[in-house]
Steps between C-alpha positions, in 0.01 A plus 500: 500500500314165581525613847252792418287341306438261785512768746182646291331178424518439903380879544205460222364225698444708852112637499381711774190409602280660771635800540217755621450870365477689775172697391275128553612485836211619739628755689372497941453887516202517778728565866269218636730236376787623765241274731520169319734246312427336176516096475578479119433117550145592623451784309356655847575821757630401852391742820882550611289515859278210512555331131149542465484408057348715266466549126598799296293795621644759642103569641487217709899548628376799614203401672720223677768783618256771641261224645782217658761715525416876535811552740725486222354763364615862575313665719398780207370194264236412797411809584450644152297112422245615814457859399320401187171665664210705289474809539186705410546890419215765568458802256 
């Protein structure tokens, strides 16, 4: 028996510290982020194509993707991007 008792005094002393619920992990949803890699150090967003840094807005990714590297982009992305013309109707 003094072998359990130690065997829970030993046990009683392990905490678990830092272990993260999943639902307060931000989640990268936005398909821009297939473009970049995160430096956790940094706490920045790599180009994968030029390592140009950026913050955390998927706005300016964007901008960087379809600007500095519109040939990665399918060929329907660009195409619907440029046909973003008015168009007036007459009654």
């Amino acid at each position: 028996m003094s072998s359990d008792s130690s065997n829970n005094t030993n046990n009683d002393s392990i905490i678990n510290i830092g272990k993260e619920d999943e639902s307060s992990v931000k989640k990268r949803v936005s398909p821009v982020y297939q473009y970049f890699t995160f430096n956790d150090e940094l706490s920045r967003w790599y180009c994968d194509y030029c390592a140009k840094d950026f913050g955390d807005n998927t706005s300016n990714l964007w901008r960087h993707i379809k600007k500095i590297h519109s040939e990665i982009l399918g060929e329907s992305e660009k195409t619907n991007s440029n046909n973003n013309e008015k168009v007036s109707l007459i009654f």
